[in-house]
Backbone bond lengths (Angstrom), bond angles and torsions (degrees), N, CA, C in turn:
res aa  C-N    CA-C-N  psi(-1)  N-CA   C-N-CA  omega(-1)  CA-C   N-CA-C  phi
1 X - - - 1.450 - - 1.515 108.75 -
2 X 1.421 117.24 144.02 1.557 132.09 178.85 1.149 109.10 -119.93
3 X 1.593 122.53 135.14 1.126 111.17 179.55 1.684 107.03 -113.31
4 X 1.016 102.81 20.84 1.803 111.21 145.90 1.503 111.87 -113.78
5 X 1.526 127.57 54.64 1.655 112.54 159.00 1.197 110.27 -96.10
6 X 1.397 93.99 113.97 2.131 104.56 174.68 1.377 114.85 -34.55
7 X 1.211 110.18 -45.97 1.586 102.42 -178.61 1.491 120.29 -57.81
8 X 1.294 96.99 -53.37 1.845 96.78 -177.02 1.529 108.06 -73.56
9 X 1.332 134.46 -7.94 1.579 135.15 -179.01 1.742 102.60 -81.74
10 X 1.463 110.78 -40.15 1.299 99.47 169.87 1.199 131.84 -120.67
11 X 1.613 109.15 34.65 1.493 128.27 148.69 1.569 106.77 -64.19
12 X 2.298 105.45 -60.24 1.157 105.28 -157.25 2.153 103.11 -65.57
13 X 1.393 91.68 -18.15 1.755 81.53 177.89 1.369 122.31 -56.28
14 X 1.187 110.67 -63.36 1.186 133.13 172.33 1.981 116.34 -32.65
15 X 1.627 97.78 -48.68 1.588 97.22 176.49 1.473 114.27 -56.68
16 X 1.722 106.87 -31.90 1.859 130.54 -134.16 1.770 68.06 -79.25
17 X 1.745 108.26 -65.05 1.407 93.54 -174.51 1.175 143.04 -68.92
18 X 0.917 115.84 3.03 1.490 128.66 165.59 1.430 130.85 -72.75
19 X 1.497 95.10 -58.92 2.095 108.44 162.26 1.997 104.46 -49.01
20 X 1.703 102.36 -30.61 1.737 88.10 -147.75 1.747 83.06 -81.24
21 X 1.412 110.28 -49.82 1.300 93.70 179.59 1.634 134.59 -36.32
22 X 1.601 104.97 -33.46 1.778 117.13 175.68 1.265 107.21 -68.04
23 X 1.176 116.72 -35.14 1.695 116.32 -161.42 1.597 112.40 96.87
24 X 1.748 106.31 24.67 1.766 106.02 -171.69 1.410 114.28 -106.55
25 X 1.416 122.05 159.90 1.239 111.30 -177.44 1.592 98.06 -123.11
26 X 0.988 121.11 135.79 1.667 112.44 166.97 1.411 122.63 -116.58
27 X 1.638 89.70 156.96 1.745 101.93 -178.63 1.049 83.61 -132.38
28 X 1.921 100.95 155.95 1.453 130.13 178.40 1.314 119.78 -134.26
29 X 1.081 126.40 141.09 1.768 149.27 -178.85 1.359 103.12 -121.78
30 X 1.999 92.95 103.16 1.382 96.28 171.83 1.578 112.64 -114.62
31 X 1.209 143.35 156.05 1.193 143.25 174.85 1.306 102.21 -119.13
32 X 1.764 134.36 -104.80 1.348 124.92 171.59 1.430 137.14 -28.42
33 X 1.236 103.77 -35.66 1.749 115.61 -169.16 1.846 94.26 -86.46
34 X 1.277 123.40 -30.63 1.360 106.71 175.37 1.324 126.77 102.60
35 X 1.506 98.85 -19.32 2.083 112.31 -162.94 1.147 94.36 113.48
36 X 1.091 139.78 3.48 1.441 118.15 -177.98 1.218 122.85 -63.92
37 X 1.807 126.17 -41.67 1.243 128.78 139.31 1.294 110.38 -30.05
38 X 1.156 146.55 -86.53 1.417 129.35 -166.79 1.324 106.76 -48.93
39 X 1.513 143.95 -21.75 1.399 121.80 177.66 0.970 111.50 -76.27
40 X 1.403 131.19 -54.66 1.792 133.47 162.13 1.153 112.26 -24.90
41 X 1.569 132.73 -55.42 1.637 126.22 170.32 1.285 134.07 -35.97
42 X 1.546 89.08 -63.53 1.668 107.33 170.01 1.107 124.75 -73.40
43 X 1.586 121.01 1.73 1.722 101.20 165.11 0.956 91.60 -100.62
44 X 1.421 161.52 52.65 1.333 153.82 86.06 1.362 113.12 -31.82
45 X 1.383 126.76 107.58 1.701 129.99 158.20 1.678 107.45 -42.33
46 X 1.245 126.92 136.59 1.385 162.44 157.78 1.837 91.94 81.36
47 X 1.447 132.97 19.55 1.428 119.58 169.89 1.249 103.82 -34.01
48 X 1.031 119.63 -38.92 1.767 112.17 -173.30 1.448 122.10 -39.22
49 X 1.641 112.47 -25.34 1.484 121.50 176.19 1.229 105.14 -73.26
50 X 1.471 143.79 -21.47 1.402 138.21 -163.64 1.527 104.57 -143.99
51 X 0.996 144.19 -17.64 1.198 139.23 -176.60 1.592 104.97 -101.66
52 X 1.561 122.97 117.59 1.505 112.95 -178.03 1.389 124.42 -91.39
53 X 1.613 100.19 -43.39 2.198 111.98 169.40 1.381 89.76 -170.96
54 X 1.448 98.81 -178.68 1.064 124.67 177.29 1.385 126.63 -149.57
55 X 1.470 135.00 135.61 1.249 146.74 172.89 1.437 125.52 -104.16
56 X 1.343 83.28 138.87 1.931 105.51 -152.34 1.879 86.01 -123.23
57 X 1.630 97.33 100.66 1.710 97.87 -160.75 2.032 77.70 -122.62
58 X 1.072 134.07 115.88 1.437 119.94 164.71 1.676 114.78 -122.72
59 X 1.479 106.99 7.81 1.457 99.83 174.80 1.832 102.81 -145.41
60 X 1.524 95.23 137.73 1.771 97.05 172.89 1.310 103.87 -19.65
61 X 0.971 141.45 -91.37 1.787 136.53 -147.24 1.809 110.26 -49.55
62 X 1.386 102.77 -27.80 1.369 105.56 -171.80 1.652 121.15 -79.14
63 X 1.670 97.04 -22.77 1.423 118.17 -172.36 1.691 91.78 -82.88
64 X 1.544 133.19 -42.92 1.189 142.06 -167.80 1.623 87.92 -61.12
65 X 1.402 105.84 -83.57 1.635 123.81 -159.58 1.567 93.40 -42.69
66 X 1.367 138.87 -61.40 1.463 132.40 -138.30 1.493 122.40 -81.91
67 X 1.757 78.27 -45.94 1.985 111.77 -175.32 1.815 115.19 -113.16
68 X 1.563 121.45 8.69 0.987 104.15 175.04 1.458 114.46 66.68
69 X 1.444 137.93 28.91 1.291 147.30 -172.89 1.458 86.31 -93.04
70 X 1.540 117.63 120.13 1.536 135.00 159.67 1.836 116.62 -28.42
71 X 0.796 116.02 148.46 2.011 105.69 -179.81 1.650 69.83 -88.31
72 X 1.532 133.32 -72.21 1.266 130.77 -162.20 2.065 120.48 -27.48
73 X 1.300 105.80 -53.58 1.515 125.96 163.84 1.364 98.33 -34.89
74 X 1.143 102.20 -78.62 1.878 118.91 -167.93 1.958 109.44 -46.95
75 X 1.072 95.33 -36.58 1.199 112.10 -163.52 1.759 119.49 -87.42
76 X 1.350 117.23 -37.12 1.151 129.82 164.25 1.446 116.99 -95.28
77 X 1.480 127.88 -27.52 1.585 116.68 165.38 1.383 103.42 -125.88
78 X 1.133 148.73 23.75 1.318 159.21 140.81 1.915 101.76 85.85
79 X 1.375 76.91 -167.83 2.080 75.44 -176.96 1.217 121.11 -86.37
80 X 1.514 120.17 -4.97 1.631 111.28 -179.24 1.796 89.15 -121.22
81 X 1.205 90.99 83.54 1.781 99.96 166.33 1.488 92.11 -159.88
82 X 1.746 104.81 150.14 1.367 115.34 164.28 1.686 125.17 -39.51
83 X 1.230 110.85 -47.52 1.286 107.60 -159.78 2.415 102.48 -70.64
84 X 1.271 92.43 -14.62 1.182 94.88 -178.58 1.903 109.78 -84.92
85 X 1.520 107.38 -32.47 1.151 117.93 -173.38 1.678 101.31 -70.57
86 X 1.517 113.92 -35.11 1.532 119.95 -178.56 1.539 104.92 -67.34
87 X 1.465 125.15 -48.39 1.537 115.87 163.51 1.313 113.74 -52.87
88 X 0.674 133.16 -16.94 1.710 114.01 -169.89 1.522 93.45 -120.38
89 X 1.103 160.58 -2.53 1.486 164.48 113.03 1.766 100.77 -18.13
90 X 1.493 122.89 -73.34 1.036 119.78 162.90 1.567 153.45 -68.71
91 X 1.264 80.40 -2.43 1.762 106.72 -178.94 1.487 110.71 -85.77
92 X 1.562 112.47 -41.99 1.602 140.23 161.11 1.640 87.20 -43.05
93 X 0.733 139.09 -63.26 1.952 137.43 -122.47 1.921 87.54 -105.68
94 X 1.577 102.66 -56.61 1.764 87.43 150.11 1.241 150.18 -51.36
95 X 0.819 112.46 -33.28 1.422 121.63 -176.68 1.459 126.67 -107.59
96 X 1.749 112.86 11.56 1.329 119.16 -175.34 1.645 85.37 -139.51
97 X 1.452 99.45 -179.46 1.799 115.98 179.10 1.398 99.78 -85.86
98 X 1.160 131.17 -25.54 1.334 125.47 -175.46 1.912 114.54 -56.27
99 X 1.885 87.02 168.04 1.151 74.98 -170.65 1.955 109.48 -121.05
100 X 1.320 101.64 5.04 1.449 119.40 -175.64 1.782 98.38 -140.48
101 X 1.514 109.19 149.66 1.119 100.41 178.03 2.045 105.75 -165.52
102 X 1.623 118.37 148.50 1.129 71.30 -175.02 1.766 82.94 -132.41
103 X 1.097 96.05 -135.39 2.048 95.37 -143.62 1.759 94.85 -158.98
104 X 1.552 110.66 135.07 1.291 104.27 -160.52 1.932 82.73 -149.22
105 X 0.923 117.21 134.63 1.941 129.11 -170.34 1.637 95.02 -150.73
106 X 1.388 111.25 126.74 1.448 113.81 159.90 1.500 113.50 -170.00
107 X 1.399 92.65 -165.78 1.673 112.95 176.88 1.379 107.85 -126.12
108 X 0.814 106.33 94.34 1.766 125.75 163.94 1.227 123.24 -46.96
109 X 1.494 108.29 -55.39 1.376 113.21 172.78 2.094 110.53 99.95
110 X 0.873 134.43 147.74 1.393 115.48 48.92 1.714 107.12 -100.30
111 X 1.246 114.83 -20.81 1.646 118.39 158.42 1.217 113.16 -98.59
112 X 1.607 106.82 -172.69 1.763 126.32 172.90 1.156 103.13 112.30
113 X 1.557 114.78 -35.86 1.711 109.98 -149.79 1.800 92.80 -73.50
114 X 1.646 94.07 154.04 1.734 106.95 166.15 1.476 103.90 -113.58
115 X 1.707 115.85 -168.14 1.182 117.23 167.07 1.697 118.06 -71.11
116 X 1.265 102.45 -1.13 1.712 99.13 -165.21 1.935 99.83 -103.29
117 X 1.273 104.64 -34.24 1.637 121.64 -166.06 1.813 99.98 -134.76
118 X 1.184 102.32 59.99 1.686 104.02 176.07 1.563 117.20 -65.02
119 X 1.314 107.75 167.11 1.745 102.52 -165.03 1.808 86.37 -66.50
120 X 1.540 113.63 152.79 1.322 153.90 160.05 1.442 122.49 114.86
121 X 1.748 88.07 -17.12 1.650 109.97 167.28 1.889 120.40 -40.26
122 X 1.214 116.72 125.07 1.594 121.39 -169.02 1.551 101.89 -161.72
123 X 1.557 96.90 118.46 1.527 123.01 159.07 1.323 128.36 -76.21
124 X 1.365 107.74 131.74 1.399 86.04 -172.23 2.104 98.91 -139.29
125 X 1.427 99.89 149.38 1.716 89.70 -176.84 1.709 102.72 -142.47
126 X 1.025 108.80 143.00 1.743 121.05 -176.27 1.551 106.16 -115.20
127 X 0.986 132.05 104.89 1.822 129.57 150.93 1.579 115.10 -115.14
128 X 1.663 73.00 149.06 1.656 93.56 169.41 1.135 124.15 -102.25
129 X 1.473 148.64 -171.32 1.407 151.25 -141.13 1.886 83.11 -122.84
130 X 1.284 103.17 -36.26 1.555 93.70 -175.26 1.755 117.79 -82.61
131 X 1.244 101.80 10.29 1.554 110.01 169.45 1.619 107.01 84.31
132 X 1.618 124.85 50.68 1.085 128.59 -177.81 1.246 106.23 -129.57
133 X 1.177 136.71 109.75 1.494 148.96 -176.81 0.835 116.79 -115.23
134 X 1.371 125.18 159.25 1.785 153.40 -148.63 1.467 113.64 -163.40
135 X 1.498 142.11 124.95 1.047 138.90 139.51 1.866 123.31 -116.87
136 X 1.138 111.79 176.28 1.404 106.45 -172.03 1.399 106.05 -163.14
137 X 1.097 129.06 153.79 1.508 135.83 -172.92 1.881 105.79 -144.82
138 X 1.616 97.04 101.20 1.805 92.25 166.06 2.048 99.30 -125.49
139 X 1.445 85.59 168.75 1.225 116.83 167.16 1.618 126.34 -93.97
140 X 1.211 134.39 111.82 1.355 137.59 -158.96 1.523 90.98 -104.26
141 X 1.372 112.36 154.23 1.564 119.48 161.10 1.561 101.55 -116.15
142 X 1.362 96.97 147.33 1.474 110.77 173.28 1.445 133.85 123.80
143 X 0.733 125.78 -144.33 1.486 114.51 172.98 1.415 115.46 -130.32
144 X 1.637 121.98 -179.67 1.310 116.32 -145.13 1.704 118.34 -42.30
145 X 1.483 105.50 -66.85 1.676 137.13 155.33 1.587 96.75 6.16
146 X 1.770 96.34 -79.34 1.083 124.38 -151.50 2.026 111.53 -65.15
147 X 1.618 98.77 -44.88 1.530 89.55 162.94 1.347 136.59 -58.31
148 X 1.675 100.91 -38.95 1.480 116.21 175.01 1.755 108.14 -57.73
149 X 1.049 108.65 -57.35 1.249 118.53 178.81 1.754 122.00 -29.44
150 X 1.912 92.91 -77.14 1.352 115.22 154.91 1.899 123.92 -24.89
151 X 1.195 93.93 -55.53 1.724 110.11 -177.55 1.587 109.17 -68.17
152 X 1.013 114.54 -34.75 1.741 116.00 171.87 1.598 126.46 -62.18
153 X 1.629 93.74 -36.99 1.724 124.25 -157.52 1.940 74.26 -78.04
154 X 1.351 111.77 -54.54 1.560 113.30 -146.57 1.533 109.03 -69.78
155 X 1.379 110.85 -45.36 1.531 125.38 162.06 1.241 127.19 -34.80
156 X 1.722 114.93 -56.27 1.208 107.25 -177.53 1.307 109.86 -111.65
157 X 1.926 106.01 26.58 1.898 95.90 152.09 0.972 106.01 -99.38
158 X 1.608 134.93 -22.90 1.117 116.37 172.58 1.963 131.98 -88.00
159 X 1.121 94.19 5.53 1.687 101.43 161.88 1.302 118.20 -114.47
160 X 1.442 106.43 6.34 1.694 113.23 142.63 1.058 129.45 -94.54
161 X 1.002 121.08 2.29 2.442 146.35 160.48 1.439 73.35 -74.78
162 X 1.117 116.36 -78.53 1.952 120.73 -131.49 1.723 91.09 -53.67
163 X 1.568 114.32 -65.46 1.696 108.36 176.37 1.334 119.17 -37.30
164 X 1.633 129.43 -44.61 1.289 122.65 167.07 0.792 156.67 -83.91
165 X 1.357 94.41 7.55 1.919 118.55 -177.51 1.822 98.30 -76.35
């Protein structure tokens, strides 16, 4: 990871202006990616106007304790499935001042993956404060870097659709 790649510096601009223009602040729940979304934010100068915190949840207990993620959720579709990425999308938006937030669950790889959730597999979930939710499920190729990478780029293009729609 670089924390000068042009691309992701003016992805995170682009989001920063988008929330500031709404009047939104966001929080994020990352599991695979690590915070890495939150590092892309914050090397944006004044994120502080739109970006509120972030959660760095990478094991069941942490997703329970932090974000309110069900043991049941976890337990019947495990942690890299939508319905887990949608708890912790909304659990973020509870439990912080923000008012949009989104939610990132996967397999990175270079192990974990099964036949059902193979490595590059990544959940991903967006809520708002006004009770409007989003989840999504892609497949990344590549290796570890490269999913993490992928999963950051994908997250905050698609909750930069959702602000501009």
């Amino acid at each position: 990871m670089t924390l000068d790649d042009p691309s992701l510096y003016q992805l995170s601009e682009h989001v920063g202006r988008a929330l500031s223009a709404r009047g939104l602040m966001l929080a994020t729940a990352e599991s695979c990616t690590g915070g890495w979304v939150g590092q892309v934010l914050t090397m944006i100068p004044g994120s502080s106007e739109w970006y509120e915190r972030g959660f760095v949840t990478y094991t069941y207990l942490s997703k329970m304790e932090m974000l309110g993620v069900q043991s049941s959720t976890l337990e019947t579709f495990g942690a890299v499935s939508e319905q887990t990425a949608l708890e912790m999308s909304r659990g973020a938006v509870e439990r912080s001042r923000a008012q949009v937030a989104l939610s990132i669950t996967g397999v990175a790889g270079p192990g974990g993956g099964t036949p059902d959730k193979p490595v590059g597999t990544v959940c991903f979930g967006w809520s708002f404060l006004d009770g409007r939710n989003r989840t999504e499920t892609m497949c990344f190729p590549g290796d570890r870097d490269a999913v993490r990478r992928q999963s950051v780029q994908h997250t905050l293009r698609r909750l930069l659709d959702q602000l501009l729609a």
